[in-house]
Structures are given as structure tokens and as C-alpha cells.
Backbone as CSV, one residue per row, in Angstrom:
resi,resn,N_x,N_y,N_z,CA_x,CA_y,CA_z,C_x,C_y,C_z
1,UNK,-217.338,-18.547,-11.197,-217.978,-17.494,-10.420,-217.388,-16.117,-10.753
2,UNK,-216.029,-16.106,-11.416,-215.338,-14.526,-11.335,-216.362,-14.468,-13.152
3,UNK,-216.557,-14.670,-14.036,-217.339,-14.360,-14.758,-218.827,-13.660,-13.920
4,UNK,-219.625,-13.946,-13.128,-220.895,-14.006,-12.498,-220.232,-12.137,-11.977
5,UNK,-219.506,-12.893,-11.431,-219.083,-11.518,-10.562,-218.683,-10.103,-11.486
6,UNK,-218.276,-10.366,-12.823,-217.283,-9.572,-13.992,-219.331,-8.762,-14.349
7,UNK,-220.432,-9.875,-14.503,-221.269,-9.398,-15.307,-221.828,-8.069,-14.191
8,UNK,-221.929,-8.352,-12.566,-222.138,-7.739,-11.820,-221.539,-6.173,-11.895
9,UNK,-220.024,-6.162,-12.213,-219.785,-5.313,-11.805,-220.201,-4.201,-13.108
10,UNK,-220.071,-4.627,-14.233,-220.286,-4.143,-15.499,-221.854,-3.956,-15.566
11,UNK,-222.606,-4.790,-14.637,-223.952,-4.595,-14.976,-224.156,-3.375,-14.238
12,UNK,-223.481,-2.972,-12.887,-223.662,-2.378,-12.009,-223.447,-0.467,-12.748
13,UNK,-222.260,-0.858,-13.665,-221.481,0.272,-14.052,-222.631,0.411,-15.315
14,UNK,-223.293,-0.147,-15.691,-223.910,0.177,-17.084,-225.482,1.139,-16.150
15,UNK,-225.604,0.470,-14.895,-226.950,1.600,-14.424,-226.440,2.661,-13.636
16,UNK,-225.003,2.486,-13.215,-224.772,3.985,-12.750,-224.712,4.913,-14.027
17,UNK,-224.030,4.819,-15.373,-223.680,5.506,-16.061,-225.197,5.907,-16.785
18,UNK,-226.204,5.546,-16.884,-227.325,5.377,-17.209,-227.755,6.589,-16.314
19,UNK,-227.862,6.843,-15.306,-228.180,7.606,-14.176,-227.806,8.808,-14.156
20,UNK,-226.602,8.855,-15.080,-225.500,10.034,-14.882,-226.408,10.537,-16.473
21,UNK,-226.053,9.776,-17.220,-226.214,10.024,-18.396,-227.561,9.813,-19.236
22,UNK,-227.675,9.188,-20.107,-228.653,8.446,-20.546,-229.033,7.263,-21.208
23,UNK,-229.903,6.288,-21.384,-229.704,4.799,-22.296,-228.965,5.553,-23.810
24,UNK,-229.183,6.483,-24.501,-229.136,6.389,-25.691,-226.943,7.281,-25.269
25,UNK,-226.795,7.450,-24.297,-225.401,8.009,-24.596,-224.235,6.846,-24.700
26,UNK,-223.376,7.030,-25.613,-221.990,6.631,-26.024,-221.531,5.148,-24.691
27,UNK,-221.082,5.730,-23.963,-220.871,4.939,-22.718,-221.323,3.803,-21.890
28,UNK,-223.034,4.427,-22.095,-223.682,3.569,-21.825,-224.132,1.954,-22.886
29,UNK,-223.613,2.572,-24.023,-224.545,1.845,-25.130,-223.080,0.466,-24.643
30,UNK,-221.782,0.855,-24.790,-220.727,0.175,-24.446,-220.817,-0.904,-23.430
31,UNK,-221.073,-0.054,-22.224,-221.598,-1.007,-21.206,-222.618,-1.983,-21.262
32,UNK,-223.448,-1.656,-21.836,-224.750,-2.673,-22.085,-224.410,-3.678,-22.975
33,UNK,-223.795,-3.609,-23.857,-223.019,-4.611,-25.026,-221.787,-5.360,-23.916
34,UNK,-221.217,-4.881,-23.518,-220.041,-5.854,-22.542,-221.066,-6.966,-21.730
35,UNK,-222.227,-5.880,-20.891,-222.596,-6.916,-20.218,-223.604,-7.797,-20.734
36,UNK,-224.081,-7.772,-22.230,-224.817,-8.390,-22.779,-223.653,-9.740,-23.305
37,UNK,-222.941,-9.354,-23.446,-221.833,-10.154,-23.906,-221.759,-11.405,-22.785
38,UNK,-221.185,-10.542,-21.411,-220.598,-11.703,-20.661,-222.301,-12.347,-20.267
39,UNK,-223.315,-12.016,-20.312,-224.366,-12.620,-19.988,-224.898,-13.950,-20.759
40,UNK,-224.437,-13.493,-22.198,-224.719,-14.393,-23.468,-223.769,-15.543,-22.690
41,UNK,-222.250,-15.312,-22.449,-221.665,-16.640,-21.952,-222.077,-17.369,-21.001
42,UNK,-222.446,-16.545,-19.479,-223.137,-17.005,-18.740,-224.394,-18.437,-19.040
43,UNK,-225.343,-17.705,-19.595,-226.988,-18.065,-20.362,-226.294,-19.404,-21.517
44,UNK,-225.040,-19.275,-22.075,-224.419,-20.760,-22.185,-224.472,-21.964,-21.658
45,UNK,-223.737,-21.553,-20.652,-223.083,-21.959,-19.506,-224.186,-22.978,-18.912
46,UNK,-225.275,-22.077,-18.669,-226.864,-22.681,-17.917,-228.064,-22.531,-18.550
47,UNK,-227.979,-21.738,-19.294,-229.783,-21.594,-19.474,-230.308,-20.690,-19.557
48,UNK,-230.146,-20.266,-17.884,-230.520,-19.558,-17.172,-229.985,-18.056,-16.323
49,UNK,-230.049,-17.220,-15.671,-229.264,-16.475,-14.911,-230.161,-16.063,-14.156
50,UNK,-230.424,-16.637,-12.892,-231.019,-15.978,-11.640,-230.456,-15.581,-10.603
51,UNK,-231.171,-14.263,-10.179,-230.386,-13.265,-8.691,-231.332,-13.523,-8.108
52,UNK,-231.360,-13.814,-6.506,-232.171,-13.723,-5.775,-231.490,-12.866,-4.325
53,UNK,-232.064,-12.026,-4.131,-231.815,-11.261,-2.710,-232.558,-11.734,-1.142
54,UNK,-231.696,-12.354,-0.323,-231.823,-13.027,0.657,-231.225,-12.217,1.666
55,UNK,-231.640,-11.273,2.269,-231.297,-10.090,3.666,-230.457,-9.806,3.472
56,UNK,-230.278,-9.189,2.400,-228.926,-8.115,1.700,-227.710,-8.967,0.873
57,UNK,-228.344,-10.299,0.817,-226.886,-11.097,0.620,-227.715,-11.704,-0.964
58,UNK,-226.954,-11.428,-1.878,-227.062,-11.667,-3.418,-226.369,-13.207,-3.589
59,UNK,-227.678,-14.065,-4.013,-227.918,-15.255,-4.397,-227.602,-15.798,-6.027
60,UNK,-226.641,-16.248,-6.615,-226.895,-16.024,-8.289,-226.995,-17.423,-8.515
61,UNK,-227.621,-18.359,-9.056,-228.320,-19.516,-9.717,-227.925,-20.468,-8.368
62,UNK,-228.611,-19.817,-7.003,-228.526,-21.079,-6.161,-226.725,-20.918,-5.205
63,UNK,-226.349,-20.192,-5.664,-225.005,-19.878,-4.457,-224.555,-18.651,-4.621
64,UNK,-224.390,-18.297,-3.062,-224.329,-17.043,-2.292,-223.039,-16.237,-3.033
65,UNK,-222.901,-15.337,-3.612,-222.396,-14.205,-4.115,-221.536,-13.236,-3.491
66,UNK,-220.536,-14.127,-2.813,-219.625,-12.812,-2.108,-218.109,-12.170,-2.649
67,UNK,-218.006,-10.929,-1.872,-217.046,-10.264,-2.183,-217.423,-9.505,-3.919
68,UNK,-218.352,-9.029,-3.808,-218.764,-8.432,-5.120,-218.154,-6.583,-5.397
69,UNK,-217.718,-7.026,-3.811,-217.667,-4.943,-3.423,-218.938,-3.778,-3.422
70,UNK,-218.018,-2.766,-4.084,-219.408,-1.732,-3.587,-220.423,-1.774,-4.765
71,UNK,-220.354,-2.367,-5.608,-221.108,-2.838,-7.354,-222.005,-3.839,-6.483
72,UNK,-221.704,-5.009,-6.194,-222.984,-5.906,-5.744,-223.319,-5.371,-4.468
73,UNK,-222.824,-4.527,-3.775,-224.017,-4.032,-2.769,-224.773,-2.940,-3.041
74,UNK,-224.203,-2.121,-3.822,-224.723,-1.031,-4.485,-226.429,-1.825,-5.521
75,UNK,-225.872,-2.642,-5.854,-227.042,-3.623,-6.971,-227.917,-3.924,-6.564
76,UNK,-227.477,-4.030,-5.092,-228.160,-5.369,-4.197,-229.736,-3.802,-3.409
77,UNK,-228.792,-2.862,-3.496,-229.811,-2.169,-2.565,-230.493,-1.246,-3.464
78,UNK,-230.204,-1.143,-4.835,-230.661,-0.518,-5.902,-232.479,-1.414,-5.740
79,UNK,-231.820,-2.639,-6.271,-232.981,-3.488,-6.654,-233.992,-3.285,-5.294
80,UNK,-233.552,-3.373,-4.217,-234.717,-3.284,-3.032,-235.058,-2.313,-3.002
81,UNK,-234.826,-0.881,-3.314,-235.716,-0.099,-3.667,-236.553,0.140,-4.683
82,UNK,-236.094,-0.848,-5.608,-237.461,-0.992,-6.552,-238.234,-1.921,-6.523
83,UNK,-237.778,-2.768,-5.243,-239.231,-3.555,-4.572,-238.618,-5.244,-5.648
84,UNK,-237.071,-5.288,-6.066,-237.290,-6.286,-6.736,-236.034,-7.375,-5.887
85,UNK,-236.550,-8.442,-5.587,-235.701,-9.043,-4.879,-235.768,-10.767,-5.447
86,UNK,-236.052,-10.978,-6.703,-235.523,-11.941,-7.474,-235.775,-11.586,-9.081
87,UNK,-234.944,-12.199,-10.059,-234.623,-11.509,-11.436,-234.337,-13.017,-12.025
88,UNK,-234.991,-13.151,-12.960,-234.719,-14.811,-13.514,-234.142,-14.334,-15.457
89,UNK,-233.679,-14.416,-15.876,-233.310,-14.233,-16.800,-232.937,-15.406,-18.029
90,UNK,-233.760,-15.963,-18.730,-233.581,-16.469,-19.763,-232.416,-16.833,-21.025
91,UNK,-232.406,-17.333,-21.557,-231.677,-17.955,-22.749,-232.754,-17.144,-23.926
92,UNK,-232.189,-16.169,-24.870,-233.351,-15.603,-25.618,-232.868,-14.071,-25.229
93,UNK,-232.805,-13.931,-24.192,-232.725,-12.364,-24.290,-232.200,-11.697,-25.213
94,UNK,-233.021,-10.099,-25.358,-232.222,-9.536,-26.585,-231.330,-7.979,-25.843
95,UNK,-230.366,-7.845,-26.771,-229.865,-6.711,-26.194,-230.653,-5.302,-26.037
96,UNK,-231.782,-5.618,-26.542,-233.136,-4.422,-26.055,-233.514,-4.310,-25.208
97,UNK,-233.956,-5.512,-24.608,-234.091,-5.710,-23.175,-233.146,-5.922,-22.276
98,UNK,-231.956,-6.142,-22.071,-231.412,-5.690,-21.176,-230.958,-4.031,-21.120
99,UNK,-231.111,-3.481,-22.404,-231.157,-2.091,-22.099,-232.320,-1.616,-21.593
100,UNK,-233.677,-1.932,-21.657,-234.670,-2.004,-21.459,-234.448,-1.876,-20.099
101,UNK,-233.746,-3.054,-19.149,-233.588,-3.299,-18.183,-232.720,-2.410,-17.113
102,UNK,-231.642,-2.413,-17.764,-230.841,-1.093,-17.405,-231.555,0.389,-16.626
103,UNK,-232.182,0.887,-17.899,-232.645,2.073,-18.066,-233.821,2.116,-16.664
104,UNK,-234.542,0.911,-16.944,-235.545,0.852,-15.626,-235.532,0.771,-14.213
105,UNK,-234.057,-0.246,-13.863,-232.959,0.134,-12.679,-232.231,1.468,-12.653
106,UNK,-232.380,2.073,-13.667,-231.686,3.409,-13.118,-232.659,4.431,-12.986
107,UNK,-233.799,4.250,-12.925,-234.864,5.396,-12.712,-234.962,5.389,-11.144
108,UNK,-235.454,6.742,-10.828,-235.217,6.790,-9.348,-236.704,5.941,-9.060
């Protein structure tokens, strides 16, 4: 689970810096590669990588997600304002699309 939690916080830090900055700046490109990284191990691991948001409380492949700090609540309330409250993520992904992904969580 401290991997699950490592991709969170890095995923979290790759759409703030995105926000600040932009997909194509230095920092960001870093972040997106770390968390493409620990995701690739994850997507090992299972398959799969699903979040599901259950009344503020972040769900990841079927068990409850705590102590994430201000990164998984920050994530957690990002995504409900973009109306998204489950994220299923594949074996296959490319690091385009999770920048892809990034960039689209950080739009207001």
C-alpha cells in the first residue's frame, strides 16, 4: 500500500506543478516520469489501477486509502470537481497519456 500511496502523492505533485507551470515545463515532465514509473510497478503488480471516490474517502483496487495527507485529499477533491469519481487504469498505458491525464486534472 505505501507504493499506492508514493504514486498518490507524486501523482498529486505532478498536477499541482502542472497548474503552476505547464505539461511541457522541466519539473513537470520529471514528475510525470516518476509517477509513470511507480504506476508501471503498480499495473505489475495487478493489471490494473483503480480509484474510486466513496464520500470523500479514496478507494484504490477495492481498499480504502487512508492517511494519504493533504495530496490524497487535495486529489480526492480535485477529481470531484471535475465531476470524476472513479478512474480505472489499464496495463498498456503510455506515458502520453498519463501526461495527457495530468494536464486535464490540472485545468480549472
Amino acid at each position: 500500500m505505501e507504493t499506492v500511496k508514493g504514486f498518490i502523492v507524486i501523482l498529486m505533485s505532478s498536477i499541482s506543478s502542472c497548474m503552476l507551470y505547464s505539461k511541457q515545463h522541466v519539473s513537470v515532465e520529471e514528475l510525470i516520469g516518476k509517477s509513470f514509473s511507480i504506476l508501471d510497478t503498480l499495473l505489475k503488480q495487478s493489471g490494473h489501477f483503480e480509484m474510486v471516490i466513496v464520500e470523500d474517502e479514496l478507494i484504490v483496487n477495492e481498499n480504502p486509502l487512508r492517511d494519504t495527507g493533504t495530496h490524497g485529499s487535495t486529489l480526492v477533491k480535485r477529481l470531484m470537481r471535475k465531476g470524476i469519481s472513479r478512474i480505472n487504469i489499464v496495463k498498456g498505458i503510455t506515458l502520453s497519456e498519463l501526461r495527457q491525464f495530468v494536464s486535464d486534472i490540472a485545468t480549472a
